[in-house]
N, CA, C and O of each residue as an XYZ file, in Angstrom:
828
protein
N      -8.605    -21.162    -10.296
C      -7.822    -21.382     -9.067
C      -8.460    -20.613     -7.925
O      -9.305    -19.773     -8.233
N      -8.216    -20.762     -6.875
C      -9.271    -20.275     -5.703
C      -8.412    -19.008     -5.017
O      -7.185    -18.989     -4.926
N      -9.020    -18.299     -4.706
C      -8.104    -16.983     -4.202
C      -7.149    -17.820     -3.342
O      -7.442    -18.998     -3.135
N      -5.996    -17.282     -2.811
C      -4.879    -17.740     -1.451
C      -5.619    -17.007     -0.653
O      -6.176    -15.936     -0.895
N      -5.593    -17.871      0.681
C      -6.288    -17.319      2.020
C      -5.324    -17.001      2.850
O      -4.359    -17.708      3.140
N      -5.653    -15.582      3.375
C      -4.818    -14.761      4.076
C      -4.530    -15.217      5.500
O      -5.232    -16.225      5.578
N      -3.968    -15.089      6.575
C      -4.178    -15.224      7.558
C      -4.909    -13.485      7.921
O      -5.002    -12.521      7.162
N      -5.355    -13.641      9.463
C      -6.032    -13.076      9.518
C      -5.064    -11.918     10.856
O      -4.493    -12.041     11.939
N      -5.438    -10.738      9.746
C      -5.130     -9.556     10.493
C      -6.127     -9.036     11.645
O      -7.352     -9.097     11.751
N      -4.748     -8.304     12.767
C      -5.430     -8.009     13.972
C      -5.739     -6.226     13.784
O      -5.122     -5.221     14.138
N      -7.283     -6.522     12.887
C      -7.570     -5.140     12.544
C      -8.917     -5.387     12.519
O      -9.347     -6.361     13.137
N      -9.913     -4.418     11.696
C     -11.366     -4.859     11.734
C     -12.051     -5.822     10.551
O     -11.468     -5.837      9.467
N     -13.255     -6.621     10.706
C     -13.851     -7.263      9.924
C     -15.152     -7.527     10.029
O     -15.572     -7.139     11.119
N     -15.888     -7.970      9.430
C     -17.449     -8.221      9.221
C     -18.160     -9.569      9.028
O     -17.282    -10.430      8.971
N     -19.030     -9.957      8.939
C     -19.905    -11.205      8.726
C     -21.652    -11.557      8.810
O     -22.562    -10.830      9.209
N     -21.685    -12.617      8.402
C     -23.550    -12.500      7.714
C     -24.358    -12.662      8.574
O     -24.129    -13.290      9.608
N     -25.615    -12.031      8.236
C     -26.371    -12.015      8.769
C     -27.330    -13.222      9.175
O     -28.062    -13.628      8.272
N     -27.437    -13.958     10.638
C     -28.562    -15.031     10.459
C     -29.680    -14.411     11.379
O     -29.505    -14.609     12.581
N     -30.879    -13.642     10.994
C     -32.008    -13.591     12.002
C     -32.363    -14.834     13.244
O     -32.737    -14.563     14.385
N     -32.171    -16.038     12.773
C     -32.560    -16.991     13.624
C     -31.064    -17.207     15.259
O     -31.221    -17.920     16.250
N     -30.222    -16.613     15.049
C     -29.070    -16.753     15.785
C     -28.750    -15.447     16.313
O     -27.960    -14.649     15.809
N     -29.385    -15.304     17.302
C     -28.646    -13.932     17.565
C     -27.334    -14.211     18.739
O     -26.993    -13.144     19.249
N     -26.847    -14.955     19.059
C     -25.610    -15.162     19.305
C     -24.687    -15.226     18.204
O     -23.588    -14.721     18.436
N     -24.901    -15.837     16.798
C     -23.869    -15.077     15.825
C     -24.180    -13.995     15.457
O     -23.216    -13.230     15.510
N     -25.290    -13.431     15.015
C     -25.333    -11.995     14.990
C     -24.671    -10.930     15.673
O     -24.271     -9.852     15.234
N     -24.609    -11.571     17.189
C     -23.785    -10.696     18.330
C     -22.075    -11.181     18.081
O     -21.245    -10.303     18.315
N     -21.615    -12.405     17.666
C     -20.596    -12.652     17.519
C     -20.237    -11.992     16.676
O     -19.099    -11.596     16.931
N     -20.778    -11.456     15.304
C     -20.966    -11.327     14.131
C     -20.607     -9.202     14.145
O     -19.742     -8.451     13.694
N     -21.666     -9.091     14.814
C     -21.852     -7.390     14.540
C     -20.880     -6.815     15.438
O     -20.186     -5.895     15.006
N     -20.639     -7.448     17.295
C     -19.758     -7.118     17.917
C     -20.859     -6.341     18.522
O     -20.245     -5.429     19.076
N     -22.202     -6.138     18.767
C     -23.051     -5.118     19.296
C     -23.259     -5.317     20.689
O     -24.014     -6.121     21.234
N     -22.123     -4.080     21.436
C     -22.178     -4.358     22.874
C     -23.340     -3.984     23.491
O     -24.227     -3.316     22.959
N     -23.348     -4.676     25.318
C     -24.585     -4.023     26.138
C     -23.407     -3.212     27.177
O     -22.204     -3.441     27.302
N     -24.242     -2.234     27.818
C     -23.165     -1.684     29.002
C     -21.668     -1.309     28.519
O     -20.721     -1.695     29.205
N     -21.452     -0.570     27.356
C     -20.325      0.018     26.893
C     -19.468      0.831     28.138
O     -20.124      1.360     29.035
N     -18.234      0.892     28.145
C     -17.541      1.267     28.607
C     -17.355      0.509     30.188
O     -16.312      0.345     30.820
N     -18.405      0.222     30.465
C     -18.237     -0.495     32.011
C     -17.900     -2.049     32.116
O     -18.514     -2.893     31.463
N     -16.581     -2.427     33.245
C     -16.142     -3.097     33.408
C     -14.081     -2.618     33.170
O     -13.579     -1.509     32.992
N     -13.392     -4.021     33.279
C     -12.052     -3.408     33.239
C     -11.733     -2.976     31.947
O     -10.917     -2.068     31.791
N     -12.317     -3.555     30.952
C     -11.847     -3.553     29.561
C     -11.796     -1.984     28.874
O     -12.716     -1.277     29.284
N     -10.947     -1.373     27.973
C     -11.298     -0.220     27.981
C     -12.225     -0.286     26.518
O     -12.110     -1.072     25.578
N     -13.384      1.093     26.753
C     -14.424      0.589     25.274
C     -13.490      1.237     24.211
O     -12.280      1.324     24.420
N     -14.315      1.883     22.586
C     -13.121      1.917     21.512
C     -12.957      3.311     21.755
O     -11.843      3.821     21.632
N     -14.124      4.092     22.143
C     -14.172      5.159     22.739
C     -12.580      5.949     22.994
O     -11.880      6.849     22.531
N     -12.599      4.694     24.287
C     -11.867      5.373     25.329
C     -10.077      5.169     25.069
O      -9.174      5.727     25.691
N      -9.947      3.961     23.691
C      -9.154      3.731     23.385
C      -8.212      4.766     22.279
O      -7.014      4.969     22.078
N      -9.492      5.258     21.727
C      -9.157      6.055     20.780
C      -8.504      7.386     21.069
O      -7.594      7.929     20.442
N      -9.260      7.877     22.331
C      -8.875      8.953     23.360
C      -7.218      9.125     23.763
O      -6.352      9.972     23.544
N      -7.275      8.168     24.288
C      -5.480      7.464     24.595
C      -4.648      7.225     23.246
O      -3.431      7.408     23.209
N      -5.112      6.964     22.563
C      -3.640      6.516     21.684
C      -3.714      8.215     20.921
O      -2.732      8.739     20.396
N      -4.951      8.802     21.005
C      -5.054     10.306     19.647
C      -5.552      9.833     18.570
O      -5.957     10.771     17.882
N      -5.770      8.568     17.947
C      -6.050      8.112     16.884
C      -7.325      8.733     16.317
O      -7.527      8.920     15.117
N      -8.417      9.125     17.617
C      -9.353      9.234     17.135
C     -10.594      8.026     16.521
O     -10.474      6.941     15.952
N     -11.884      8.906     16.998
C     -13.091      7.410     16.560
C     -13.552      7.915     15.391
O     -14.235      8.937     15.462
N     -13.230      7.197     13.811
C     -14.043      7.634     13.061
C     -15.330      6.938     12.668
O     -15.542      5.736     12.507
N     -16.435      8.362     12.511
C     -17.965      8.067     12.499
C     -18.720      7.772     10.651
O     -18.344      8.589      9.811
N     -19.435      6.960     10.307
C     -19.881      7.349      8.759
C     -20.730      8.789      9.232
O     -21.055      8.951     10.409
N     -20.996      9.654      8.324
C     -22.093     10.755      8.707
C     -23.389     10.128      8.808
O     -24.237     10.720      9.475
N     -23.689      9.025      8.258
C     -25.048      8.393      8.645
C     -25.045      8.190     10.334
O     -25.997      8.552     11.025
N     -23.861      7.574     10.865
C     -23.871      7.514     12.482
C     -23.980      8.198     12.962
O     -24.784      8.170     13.894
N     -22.844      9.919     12.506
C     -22.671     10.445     13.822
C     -24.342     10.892     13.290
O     -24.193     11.310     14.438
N     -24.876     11.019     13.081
C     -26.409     12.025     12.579
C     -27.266     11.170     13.729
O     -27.938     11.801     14.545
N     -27.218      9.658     13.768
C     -27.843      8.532     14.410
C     -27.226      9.160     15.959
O     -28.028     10.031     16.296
N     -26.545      9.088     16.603
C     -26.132      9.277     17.751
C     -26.596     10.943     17.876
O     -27.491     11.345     18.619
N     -25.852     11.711     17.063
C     -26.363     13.435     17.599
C     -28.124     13.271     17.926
O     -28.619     13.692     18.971
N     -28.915     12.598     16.849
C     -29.975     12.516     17.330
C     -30.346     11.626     18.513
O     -31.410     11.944     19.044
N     -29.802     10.739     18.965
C     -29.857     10.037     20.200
C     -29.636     10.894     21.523
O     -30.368     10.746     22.501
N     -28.539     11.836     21.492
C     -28.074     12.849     22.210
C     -28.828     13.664     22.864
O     -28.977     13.824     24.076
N     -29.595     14.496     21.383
C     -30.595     15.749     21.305
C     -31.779     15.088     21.758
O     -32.428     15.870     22.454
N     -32.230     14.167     21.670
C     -33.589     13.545     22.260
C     -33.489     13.313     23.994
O     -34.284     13.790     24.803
N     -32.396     12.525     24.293
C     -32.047     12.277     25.366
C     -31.784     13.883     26.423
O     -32.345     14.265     27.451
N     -31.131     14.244     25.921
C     -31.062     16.056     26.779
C     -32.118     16.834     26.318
O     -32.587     17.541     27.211
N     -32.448     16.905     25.652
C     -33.821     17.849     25.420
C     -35.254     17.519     25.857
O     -36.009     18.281     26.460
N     -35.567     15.989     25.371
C     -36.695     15.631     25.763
C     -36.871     14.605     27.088
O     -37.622     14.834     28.036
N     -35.918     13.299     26.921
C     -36.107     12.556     27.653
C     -35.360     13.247     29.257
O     -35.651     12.942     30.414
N     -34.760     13.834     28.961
C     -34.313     14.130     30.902
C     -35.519     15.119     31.142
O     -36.485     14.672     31.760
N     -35.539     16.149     30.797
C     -36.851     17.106     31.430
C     -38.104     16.179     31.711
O     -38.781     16.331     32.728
N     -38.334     15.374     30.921
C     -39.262     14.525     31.144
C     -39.155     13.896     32.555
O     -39.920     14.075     33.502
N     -38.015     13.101     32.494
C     -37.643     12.311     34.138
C     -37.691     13.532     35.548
O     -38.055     13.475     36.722
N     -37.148     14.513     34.714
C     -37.162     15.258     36.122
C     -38.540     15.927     36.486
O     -38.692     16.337     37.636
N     -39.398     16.039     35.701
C     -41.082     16.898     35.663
C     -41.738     15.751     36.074
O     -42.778     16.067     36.652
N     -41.553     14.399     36.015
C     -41.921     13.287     36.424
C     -41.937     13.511     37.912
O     -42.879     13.849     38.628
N     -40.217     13.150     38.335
C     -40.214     13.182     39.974
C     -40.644     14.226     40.407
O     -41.437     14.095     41.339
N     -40.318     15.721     39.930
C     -40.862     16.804     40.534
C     -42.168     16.949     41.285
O     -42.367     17.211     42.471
N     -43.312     16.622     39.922
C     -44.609     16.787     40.430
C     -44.893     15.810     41.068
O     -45.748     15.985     41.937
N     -44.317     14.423     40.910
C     -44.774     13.403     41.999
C     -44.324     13.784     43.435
O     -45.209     13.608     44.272
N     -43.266     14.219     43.862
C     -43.051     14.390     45.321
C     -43.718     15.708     45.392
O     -43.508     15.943     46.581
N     -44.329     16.661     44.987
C     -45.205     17.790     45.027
C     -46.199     17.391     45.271
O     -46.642     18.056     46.207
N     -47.244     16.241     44.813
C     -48.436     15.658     45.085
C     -48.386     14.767     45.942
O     -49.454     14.322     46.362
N     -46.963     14.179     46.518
C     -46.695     13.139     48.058
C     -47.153     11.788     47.306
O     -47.413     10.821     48.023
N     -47.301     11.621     45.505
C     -47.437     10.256     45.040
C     -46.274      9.364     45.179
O     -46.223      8.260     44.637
N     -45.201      9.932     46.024
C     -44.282      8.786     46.203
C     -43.605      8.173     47.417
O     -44.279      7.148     47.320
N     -42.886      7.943     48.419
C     -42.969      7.774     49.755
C     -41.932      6.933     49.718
O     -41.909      5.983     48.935
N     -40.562      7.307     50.920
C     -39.389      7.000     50.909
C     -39.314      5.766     50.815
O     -38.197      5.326     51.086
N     -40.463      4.645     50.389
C     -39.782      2.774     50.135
C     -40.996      2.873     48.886
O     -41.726      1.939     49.218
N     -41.365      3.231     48.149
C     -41.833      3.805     46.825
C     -41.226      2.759     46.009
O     -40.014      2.940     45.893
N     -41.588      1.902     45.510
C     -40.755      1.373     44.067
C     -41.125      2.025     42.634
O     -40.788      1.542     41.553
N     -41.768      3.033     42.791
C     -42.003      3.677     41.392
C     -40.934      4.731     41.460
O     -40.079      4.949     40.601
N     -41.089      5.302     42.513
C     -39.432      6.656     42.920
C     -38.558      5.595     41.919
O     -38.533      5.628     40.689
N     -37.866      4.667     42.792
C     -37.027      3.840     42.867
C     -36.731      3.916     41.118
O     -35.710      4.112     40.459
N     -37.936      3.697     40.816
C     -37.388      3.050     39.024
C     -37.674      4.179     38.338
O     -37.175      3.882     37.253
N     -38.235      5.534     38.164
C     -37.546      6.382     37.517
C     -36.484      7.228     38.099
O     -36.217      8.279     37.515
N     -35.957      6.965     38.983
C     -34.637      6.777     39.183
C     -33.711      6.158     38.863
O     -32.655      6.788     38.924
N     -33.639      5.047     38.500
C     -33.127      4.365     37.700
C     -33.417      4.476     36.235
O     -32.594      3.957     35.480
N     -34.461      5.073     35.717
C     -34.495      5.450     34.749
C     -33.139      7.025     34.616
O     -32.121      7.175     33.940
N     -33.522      7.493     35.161
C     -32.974      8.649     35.484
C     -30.933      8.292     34.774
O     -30.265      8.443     33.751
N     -30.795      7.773     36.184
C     -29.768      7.592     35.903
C     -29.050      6.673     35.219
O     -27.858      6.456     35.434
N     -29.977      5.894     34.075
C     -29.575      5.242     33.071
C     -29.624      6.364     31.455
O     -29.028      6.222     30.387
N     -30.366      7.177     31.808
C     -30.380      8.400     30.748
C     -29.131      9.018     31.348
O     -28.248      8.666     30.567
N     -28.653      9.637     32.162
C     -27.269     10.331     32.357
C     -26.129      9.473     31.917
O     -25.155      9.907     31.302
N     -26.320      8.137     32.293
C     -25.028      7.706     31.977
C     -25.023      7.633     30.132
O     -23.968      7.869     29.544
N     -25.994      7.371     29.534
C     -25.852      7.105     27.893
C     -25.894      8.643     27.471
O     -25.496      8.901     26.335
N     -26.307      9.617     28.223
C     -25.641     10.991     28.182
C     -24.295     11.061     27.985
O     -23.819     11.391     26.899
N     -23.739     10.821     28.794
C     -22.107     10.724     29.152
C     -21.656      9.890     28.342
O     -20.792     10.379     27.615
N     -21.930      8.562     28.112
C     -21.489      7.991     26.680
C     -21.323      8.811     25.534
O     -20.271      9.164     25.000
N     -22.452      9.057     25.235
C     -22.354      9.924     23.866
C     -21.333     10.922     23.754
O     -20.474     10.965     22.873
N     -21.518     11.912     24.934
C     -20.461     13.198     25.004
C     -18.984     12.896     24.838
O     -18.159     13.689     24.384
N     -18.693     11.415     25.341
C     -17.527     10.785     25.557
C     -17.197     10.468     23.892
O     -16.190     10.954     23.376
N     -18.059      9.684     23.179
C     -18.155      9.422     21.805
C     -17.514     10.722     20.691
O     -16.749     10.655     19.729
N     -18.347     12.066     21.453
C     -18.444     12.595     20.001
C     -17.241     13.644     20.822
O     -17.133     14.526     19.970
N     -16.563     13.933     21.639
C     -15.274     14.407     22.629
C     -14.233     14.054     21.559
O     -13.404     14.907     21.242
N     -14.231     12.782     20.955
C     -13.034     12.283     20.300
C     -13.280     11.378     18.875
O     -12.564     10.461     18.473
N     -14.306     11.828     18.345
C     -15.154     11.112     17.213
C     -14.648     12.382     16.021
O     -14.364     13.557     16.252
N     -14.665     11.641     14.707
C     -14.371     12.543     13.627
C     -15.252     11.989     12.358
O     -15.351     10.763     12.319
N     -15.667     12.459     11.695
C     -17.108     12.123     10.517
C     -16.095     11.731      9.422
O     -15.278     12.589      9.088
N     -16.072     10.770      8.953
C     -15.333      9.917      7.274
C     -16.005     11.341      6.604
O     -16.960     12.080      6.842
N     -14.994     11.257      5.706
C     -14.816     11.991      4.505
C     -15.095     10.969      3.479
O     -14.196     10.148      3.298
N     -16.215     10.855      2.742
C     -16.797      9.647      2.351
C     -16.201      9.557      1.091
O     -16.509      8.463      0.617
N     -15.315     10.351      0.133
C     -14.433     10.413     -0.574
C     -13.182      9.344     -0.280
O     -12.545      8.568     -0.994
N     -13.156      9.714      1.187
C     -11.775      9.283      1.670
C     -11.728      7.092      2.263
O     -10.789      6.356      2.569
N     -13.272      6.852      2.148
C     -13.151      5.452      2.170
C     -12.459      4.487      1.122
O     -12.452      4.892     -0.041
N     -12.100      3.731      1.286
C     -11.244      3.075      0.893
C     -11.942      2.094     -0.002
O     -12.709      1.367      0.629
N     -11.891      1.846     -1.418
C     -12.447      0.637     -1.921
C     -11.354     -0.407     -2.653
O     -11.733     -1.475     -3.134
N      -9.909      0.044     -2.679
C      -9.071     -1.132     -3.200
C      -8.765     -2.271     -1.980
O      -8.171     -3.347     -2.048
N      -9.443     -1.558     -0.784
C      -9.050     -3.054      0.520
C     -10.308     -2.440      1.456
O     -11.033     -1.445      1.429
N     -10.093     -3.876      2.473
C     -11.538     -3.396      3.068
C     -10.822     -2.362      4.666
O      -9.859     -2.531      5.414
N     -11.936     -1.314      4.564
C     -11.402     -0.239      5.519
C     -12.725      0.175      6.457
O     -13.843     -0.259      6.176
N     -12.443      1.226      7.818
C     -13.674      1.859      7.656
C     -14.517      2.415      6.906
O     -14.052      3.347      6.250
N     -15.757      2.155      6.733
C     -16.906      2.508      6.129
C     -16.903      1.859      4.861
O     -17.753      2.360      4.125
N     -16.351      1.055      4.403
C     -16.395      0.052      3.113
C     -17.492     -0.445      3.570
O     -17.907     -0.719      4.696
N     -18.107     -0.558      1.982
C     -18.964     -1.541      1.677
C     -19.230     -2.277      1.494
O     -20.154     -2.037      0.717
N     -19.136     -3.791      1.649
C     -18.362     -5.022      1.102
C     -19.407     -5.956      0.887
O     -20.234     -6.285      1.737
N     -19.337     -6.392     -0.333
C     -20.049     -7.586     -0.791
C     -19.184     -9.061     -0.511
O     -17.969     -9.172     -0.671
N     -20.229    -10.304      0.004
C     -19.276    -11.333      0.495
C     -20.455    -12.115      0.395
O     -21.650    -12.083      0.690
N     -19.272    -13.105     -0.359
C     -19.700    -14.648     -0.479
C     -20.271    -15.380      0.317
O     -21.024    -15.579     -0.636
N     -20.630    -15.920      1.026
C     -21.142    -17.293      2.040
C     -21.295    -18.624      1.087
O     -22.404    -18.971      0.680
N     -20.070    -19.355      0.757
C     -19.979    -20.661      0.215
C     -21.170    -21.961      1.153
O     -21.642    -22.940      0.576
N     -21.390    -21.677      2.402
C     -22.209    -22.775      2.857
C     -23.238    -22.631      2.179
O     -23.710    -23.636      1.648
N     -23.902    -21.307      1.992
C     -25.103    -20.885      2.153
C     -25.725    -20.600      0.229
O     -26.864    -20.543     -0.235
N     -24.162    -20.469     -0.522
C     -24.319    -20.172     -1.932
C     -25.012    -18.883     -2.460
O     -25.525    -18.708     -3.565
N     -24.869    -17.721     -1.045
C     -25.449    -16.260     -1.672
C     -24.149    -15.892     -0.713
O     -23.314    -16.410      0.027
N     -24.847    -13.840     -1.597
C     -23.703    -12.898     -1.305
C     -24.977    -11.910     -0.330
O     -26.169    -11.725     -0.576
N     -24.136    -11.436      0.789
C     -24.551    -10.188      1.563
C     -24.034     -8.997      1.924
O     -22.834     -9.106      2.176
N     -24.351     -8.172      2.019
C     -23.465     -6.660      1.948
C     -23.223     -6.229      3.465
O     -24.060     -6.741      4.209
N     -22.649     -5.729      3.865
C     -21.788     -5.365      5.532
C     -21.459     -3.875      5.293
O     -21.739     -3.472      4.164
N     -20.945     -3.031      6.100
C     -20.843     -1.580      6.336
C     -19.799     -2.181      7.101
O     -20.107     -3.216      7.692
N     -18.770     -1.808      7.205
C     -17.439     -1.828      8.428
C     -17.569     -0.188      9.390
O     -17.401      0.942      8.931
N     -17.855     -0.513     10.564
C     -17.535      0.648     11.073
C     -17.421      0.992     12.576
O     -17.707      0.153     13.430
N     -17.154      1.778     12.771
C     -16.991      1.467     14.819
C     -18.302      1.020     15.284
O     -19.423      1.235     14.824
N     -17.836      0.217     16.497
C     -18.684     -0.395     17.119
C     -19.806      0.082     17.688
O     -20.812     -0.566     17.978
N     -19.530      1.689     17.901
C     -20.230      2.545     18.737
C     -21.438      2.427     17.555
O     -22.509      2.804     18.032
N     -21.551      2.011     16.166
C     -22.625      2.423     15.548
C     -23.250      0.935     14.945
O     -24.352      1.014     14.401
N     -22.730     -0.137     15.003
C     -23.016     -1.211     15.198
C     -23.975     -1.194     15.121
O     -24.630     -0.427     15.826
N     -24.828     -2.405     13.822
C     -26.308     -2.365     14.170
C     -26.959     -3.260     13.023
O     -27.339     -2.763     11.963
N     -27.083     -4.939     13.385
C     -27.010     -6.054     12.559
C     -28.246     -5.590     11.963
O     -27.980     -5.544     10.762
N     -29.375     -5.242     12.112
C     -30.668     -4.724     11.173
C     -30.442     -3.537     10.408
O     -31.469     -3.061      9.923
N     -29.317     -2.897     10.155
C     -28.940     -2.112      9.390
C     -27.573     -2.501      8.240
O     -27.096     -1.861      7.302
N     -27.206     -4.006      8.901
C     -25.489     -4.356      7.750
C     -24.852     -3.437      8.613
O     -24.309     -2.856      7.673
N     -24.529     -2.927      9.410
C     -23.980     -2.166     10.007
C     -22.586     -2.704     10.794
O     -22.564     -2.312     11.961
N     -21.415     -3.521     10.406
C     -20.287     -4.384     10.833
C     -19.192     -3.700     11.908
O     -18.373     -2.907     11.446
N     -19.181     -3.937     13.012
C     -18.550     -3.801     13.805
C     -17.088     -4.066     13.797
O     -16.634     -5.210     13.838
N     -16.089     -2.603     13.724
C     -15.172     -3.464     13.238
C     -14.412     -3.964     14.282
O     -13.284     -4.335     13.953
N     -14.777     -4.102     15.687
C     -13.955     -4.990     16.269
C     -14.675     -6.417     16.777
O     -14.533     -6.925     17.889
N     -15.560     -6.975     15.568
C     -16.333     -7.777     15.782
C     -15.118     -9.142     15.169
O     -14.304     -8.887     14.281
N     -15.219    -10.647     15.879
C     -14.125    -11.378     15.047
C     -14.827    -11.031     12.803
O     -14.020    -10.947     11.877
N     -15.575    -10.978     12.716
C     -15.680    -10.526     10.965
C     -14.816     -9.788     10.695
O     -13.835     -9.936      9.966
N     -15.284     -8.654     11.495
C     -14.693     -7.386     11.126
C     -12.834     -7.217     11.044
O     -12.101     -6.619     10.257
N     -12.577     -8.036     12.232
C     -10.955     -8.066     12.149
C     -10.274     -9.067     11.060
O      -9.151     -8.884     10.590
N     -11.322    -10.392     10.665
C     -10.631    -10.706      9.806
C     -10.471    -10.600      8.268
O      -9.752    -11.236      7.497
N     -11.405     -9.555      8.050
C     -11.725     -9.184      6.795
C     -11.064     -8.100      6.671
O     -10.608     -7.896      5.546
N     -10.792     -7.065      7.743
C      -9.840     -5.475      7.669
C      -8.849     -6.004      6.915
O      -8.390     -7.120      7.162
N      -8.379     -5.166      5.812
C      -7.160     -4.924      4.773
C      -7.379     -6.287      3.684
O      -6.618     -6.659      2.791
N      -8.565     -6.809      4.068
C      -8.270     -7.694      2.513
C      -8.952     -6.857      1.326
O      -9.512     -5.771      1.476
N      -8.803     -7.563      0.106
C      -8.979     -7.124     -1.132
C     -10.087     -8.004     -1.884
O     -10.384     -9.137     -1.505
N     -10.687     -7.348     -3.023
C     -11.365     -8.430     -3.594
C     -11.232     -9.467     -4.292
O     -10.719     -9.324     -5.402
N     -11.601    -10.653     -3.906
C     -11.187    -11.991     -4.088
C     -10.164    -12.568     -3.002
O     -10.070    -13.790     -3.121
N      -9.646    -12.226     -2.332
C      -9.710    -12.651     -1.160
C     -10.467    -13.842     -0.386
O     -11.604    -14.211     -0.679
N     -10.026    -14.151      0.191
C     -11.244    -14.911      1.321
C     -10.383    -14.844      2.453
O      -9.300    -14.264      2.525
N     -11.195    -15.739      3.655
C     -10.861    -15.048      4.808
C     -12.031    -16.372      5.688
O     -13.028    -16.937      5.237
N     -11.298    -16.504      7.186
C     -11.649    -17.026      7.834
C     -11.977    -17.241      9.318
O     -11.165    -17.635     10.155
N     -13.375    -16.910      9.564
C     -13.636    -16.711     11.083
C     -14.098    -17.877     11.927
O     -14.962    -18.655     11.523
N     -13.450    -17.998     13.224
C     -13.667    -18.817     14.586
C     -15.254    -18.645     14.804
O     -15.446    -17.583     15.395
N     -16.012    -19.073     14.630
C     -17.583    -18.898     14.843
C     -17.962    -19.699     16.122
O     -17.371    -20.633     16.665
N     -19.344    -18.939     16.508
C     -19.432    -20.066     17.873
C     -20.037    -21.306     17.250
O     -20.079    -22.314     17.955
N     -20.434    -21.349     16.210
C     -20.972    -22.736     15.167
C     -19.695    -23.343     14.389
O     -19.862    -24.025     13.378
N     -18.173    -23.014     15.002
C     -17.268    -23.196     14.474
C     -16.546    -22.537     13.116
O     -17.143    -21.559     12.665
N     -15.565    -22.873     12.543
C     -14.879    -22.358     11.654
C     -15.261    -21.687     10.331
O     -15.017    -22.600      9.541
N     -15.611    -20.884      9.757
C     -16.412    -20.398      8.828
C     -16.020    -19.697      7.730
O     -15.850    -18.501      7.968
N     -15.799    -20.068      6.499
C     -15.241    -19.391      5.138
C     -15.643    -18.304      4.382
O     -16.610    -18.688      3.723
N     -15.361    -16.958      4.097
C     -16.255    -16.145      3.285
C     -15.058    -16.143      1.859
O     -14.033    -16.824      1.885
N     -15.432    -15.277      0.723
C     -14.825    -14.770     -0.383
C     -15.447    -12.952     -0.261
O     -16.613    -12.570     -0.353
N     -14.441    -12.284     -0.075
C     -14.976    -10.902     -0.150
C     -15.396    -11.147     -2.224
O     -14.805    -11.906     -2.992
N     -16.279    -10.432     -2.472
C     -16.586    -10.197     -4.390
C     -15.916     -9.113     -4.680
O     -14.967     -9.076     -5.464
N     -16.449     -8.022     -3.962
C     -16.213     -6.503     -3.790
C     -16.265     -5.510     -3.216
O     -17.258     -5.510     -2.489
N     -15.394     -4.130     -3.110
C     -15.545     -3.415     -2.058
C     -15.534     -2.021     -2.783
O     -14.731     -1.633     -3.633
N     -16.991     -1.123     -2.061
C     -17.534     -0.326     -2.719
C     -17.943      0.719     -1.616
O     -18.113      0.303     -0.469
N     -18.099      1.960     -1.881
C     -17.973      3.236     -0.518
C     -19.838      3.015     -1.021
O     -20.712      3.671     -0.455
């Protein structure tokens, strides 16, 4: 008999990988550009507000602290020893388009500065004990069916902030990710795709 299909909870979920589509991949992983900007609030900032808190796998937050430490240690001194010695040597001149763009370099490193600080302000590291394998949760591991396709692929559920389809890395506010949050194995489950309607069977869920 075929598992009963759930409707789909407004929580997180995951889905497969196609290299050739990176519009489902992006539908798929949830992997934003320009986080936090615009009206929408990011998960960040959501998490901030309610107290809930952003939880990180320790593989992420390690991925971001090192994003952090590179970015303030190496890459800003860099930008600023850049402009320094250039307006010291007069290599740049007030309609300059090289000024112009490590300046914009500049201040595209401050702002993913400020991201991060914002991230790890209200971020907390899984207790990798504490993942969940009788339903699918943050940082589950989940093995899943693809009936079109007749194989299984493995997903990571986890905030978006660490999102990252060349790693299985599942976004959980990606449509996968929400409709797979709290199912169980054997389960199935069903996502709105931009290639239309799409069936998985979770197999199993493993930290």
């Amino acid at each position: 008999m075929e598992p009963t299909e759930h409707p789909i909870r407004l929580t997180p979920s995951s889905n497969r990988l196609d290299e050739t589509n990176f519009k489902e991949n992006s539908f798929r992983y949830g992997k934003r550009a320009n986080r936090g900007i615009g009206k929408n609030m990011s998960e960040t900032e959501v998490a901030r507000e309610s107290g809930q808190g952003l939880f990180l796998t320790p593989e992420g937050f390690a991925t971001l602290h090192a994003e952090l430490d590179n970015l303030t240690m190496v890459k800003r001194p860099e930008i600023a020893e850049r402009i320094r010695e250039s307006l010291q040597h007069g290599e740049f001149s007030d309609d300059n388009s090289e000024l112009d763009e490590v300046k914009f370099e500049q201040a595209f490193v401050e702002n993913r500065i400020g991201e991060l600080k914002a991230i790890f302000s209200g971020a907390s590291v899984m207790d990798v004990t504490q993942i969940p394998t009788d339903h699918v949760g943050m940082g589950s591991l989940v093995t899943i069916n693809d009936p079109e396709f007749g194989d299984d692929f493995v997903v990571r559920l986890v905030a978006s902030v660490e999102a990252n389809p060349d790693k299985d890395l599942l976004s959980s506010e990606s449509p996968m990710g929400l409709a797979m949050f709290g199912k169980v194995a054997g389960d199935t489950f069903v996502v709105d795709a931009p290639g239309g309607v799409k069936k998985y069977k979770i197999n199993s869920i493993s930290r």
